[in-house]
N, C-alpha and C positions, 0 to 999 in steps of 0.2 A: 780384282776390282780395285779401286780405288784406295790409296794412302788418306785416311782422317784424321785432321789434328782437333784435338780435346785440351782447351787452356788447363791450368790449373788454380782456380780460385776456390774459395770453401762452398760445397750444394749442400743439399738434400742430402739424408742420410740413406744409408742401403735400404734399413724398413719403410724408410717413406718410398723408395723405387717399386718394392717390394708388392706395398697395401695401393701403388696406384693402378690404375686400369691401363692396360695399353702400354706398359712402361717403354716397349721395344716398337720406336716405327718400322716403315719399310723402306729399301734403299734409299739413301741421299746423301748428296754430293757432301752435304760439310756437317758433319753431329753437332749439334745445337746447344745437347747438355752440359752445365755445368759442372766438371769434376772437383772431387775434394781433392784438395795441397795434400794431403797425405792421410792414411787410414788411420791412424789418430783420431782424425776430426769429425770422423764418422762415430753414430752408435751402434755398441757390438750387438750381435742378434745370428740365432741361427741361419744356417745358408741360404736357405729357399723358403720358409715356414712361412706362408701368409695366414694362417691357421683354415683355410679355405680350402676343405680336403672332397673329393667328393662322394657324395653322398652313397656312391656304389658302395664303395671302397668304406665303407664304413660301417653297411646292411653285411658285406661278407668277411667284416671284422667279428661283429657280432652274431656271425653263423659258427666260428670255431665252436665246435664244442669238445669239451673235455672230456666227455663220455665216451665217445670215439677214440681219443688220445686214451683213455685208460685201457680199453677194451682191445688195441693196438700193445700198448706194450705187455698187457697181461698173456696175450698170444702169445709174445715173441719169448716171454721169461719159461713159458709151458716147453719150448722145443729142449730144455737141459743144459745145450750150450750150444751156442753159435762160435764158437772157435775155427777158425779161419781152415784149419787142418781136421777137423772133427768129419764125422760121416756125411757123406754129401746121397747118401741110397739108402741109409734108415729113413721109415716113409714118417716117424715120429720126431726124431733127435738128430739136433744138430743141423749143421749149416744148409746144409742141403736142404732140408723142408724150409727150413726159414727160406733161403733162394724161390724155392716154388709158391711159397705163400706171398710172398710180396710181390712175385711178379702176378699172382691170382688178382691181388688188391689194386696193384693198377693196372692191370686191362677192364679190370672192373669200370676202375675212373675214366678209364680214356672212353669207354662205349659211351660216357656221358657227354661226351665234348662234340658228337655233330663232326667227327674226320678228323679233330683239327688236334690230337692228340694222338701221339703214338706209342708205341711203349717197346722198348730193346732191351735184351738181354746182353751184356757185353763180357765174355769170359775173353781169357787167356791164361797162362801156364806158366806159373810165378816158381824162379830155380831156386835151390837152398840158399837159403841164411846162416850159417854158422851162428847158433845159438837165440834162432829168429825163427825158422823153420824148416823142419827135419829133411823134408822131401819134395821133392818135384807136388806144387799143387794149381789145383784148378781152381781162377778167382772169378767171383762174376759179379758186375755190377747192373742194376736193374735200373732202367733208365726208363722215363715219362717225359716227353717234349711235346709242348705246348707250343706248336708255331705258329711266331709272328707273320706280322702283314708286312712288316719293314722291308726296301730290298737296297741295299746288299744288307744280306740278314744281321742282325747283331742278339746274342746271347746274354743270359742270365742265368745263374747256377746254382743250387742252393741242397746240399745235403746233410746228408745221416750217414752212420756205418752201421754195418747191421751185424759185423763182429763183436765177439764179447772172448773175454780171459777171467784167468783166474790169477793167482801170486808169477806162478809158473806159467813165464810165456808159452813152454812147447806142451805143457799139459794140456791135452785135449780132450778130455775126458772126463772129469771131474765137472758138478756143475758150475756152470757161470752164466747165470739168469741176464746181466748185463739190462738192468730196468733204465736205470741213469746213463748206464755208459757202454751202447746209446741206443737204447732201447726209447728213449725221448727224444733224440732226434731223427730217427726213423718214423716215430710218430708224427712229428713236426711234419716231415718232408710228405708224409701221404696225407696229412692233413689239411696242409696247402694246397695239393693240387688235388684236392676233388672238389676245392672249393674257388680253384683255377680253372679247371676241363671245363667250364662252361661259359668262360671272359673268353676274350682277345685283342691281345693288345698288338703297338710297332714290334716291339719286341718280342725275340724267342725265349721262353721258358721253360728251362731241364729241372726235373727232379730227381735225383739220383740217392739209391741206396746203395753205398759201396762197400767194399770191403776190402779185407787183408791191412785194416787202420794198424791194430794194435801190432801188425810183427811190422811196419817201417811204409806206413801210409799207401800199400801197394796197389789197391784197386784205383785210390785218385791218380794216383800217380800215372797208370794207363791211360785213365780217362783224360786227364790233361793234356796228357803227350800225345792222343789219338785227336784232341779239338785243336791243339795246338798245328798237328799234320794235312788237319782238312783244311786247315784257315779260319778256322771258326773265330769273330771276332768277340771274344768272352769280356763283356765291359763289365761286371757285375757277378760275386762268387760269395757263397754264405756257407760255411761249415757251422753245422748245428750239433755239438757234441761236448755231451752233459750240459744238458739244460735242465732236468729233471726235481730242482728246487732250487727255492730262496734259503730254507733252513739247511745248516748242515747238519744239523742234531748234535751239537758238541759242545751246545752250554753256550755258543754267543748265539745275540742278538740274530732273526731272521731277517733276511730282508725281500721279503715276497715281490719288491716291483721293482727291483735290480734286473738287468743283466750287463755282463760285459759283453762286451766287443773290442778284441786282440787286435792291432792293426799294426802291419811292419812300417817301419822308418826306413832306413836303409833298404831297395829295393834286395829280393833272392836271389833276384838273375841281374845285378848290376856287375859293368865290368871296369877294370883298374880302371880305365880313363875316365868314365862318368863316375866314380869316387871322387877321381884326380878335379874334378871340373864342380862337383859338388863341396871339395873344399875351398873352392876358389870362391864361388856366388851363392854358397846357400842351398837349399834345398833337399835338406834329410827330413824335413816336415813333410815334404810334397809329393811324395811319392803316391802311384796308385789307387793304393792302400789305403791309404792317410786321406785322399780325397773323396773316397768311396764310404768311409767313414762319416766325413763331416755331410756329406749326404743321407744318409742313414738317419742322423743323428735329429735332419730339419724335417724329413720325410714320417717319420715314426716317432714323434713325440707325446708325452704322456698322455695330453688330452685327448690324444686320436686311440691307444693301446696298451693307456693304463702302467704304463713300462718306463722306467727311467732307464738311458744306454749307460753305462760307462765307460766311456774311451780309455782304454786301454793304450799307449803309445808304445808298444810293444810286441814281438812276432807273434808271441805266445806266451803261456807262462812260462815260467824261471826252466830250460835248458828242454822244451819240449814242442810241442810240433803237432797238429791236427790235419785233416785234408784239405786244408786250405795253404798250405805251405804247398803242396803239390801244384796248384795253378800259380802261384807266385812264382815258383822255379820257373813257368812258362812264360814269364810277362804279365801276367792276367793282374788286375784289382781282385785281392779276394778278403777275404776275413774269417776269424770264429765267433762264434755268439756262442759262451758258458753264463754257468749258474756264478752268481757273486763268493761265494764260500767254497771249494773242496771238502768233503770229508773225506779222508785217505783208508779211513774202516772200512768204506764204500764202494771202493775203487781197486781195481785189479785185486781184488782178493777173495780166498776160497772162503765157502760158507761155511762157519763156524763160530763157536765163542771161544774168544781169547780174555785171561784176566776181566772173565765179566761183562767185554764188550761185545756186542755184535758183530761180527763180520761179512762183508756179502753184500754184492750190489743187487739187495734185493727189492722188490715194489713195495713193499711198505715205506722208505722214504723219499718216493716219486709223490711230488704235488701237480697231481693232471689241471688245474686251473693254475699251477704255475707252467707250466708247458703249454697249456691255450697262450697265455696272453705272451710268453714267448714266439709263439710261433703267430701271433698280430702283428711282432717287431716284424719277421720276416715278411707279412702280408702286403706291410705299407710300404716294406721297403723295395719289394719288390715291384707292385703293381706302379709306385712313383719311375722307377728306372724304367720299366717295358712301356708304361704311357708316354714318358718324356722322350725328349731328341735322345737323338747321340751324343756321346762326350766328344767335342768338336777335337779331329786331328792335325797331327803337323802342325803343333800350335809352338810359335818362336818367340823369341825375343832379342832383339838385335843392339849388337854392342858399339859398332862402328861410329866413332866420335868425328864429325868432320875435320878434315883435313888441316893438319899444321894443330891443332886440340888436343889437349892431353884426355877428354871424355867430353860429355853431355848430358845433362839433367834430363833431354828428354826420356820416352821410352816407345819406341817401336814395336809394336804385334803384330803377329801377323799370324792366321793359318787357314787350313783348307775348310772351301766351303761344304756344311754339311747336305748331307742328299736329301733330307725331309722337303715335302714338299709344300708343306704347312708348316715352311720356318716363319718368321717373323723378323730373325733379325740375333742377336747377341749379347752377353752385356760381358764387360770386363772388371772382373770382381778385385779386392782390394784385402789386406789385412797388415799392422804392423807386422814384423816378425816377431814380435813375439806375443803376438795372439794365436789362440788356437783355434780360431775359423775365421772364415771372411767375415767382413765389417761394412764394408760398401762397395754397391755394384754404379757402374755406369754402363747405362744401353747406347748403345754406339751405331746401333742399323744394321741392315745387312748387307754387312764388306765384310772383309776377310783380311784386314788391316788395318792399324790405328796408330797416331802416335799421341801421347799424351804427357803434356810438363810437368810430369810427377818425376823425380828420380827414382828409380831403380834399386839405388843406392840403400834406401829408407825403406820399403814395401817388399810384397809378396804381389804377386798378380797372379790370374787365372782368367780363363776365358770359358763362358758357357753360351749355349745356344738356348732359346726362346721359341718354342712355337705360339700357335695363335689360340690355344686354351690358356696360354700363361704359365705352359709347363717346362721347367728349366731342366736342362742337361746337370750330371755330377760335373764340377770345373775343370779344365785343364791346364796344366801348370806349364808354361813354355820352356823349351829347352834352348839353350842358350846358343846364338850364331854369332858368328863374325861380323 
């Protein structure tokens, strides 16, 4: 379509694009809006938050119940130990029952959904680990897919592990109840989708409980490289592991309406050259991750989930890794969502008292209404990405300064047009660098290129899509062309 030039004098701010109606028209020859001189001049505000949520999404916020979430991890602490290598044919103990009861729990949910819910078992034959795991074993991940109407399909991901350990990785034997870790985010993830089986949105929705986390992330890791093989296009990835309180019981301060959200900078699967080209123009804020983030962040705000995020700029904690590291190996946007505090008493270790402390990730210090309104983050953030567009593709940004010019203040975009067919149109989002989300959008129409007298130079840009509820795609951050 068409090249649209956008002056740059000082507008409207992003919130004012934001709170008006209609912000995005339909195709036209020349965008009419006035752009801001530079993201400076705008005021900062979440990405997309018009506080205008609706009202669904807000009745099956307020369906979580924790009672459910208790009654879920209290089950899963009864099996002794879910240990990755543990008895998979005692009809009691160990991983195997847990495998069979979760897969009970959602066929249960999917009979709710009217077809449009399926539920898979997904095994394969994980080899030794030297010092990881002893023997040839059998992992299986239990999978609920909630398909979308979109076509060509686009995914949503959002898990639990349903592994559990003790001090001793290869100890399988010994109990390890695993309430927090993740006995809560197994919760989370059946808790969302019974209260998903019966929406449908553009988007496809997986629920997945995996395993083989604790010996080296092994059931994601399958699962990613199997979505990754079909083509599955996974705009949207949520590890929910250790969410099971605000308090760590260790004498600080609780903080019940915390959670974080881990987000990588530096993509997992980036190669020498896009380093090479990301030390040239910027962009270790931009990634994926980091974009998927600041959408999260506008989608799921207090007033909707009682929850404050806190962004994390970071892969994970300090030298560690959850199943979200497994779809970022793939390319994917993914993330974790933890508790604000670790307790390390809590955490990988055998039940017992040491010098007077407790030891043992047992359920007494799981807060089930801290895991509800955790698991609302996941609600909103979810049902915003499966209702909106797609994160628009092939999105550029062109460097070529006319001829005999050493460069150009302007700035060229450009990318592919998305397949909704109740798009509306686009806006081109804005932020200094060193802001840490966008600041001001301009709607531009529906083309699929723009040039605007902003430099380059100065700003971050992004590009999102609009349909006609006024629902915005996560940004896309253009990759830099000749």
């Amino acid at each position: 379509m068409e090249n649209n030039y956008v002056s740059g004098s000082k507008g409207p701010s992003r919130r004012a694009f934001l709170s008006a109606a209609g912000v995005t028209a339909a195709a036209v020859p020349l965008v009419s809006v006035i752009a801001p001189a530079s993201a400076a001049s705008a005021s900062a505000g979440p990405a997309n938050n018009t506080g205008n949520f609706d009202p669904a999404l807000r009745k099956l916020i307020s369906q979580i119940d924790p009672n459910r979430i208790q009654a879920t991890i209290e089950t899963l602490t009864t099996f002794g130990t879910r240990h990755t290598a543990s008895s998979q044919t005692d009809p009691n103990r160990g991983i195997g029952v847990a495998y069979a009861w979760v897969l009970q729990q959602m066929q249960a949910i999917a009979a709710t959904s009217n077809g449009n819910m399926t539920v898979q078992q997904q095994t394969f034959v994980q080899q030794p680990v030297p010092g990881r795991l002893a023997l040839p074993t059998s992992i299986t991940n239990t999978i609920a897919t909630l398909q979308g109407t979109a076509s060509p399909q686009r995914f949503y991901v959002v898990t639990g592990h349903l592994d559990s350990r003790v001090t001793d990785l290869l100890n399988f034997t010994d109990d390890a109840p695993g309430a927090d870790d993740d006995g809560s985010g197994v919760a989370c993830v059946l808790e969302l989708a019974r209260l998903f089986a019966t929406q449908q949105f553009p988007g496809t929705i997986v629920f997945a409980a995996v395993s083989g986390e604790e010996e080296g992330l092994f059931g994601s890791t399958f699962m990613a490289q199997q979505m990754k093989a079909a083509g599955n296009d996974v705009q949207g990835m949520f590890s929910n592991d250790i969410i099971g309180t605000g308090d760590a019981h260790d004498g600080t301060k609780p903080d019940p309406f915390t959670v974080r959200m881990f987000l990588e900078g530096i993509p997992t699967n980036v190669t020498p050259g896009q380093i090479s080209l990301m030390q040239a123009v910027g962009g270790e804020n931009d990634g994926l991750s980091r974009q998927l983030g600041r959408y999260v962040n506008s989608a799921a705000p207090f007033n909707l989930t009682g929850m404050n995020i806190r962004l994390i700029w970071r892969r994970d904690r300090y030298l560690r890794a959850s199943d979200h590291v497994s779809f970022q190996g793939q390319g994917y946007a993914a993330a974790r969502f933890t508790e604000p505090r670790e307790n390390f008493d809590h955490e990988h270790q055998n039940t017992a008292i040491f010098e007077g402390r407790q030891l043992g990730d047992l359920i007494q210090y799981v807060d089930f209404n801290y895991v509800a309104r955790v698991t609302g983050v996941n609600a909103a953030a979810l049902w915003a990405l499966a209702s909106s567009p797609s994160t628009p593709k092939g999105a550029q940004i062109h460097t070529n300064p006319p001829v005999n010019f050493a460069g150009t203040n302007l700035t060229s975009l450009q990318w592919n047009a998305n397949p909704e067919s109740n798009l509306t149109g686009y806006e081109v989002v804005m932020r200094d660098t060193t802001d840490s989300d966008w600041t001001s959008a301009i709607p531009v129409g529906n083309v699929t290129s723009v040039t605007l007298d902003i430099s380059k130079d100065n700003v971050q840009f992004g590009i999102r899509a609009v349909d006609s509820n006024g629902n915005r795609s996560p940004a896309a951050f253009p990759q830099v062309v000749g």
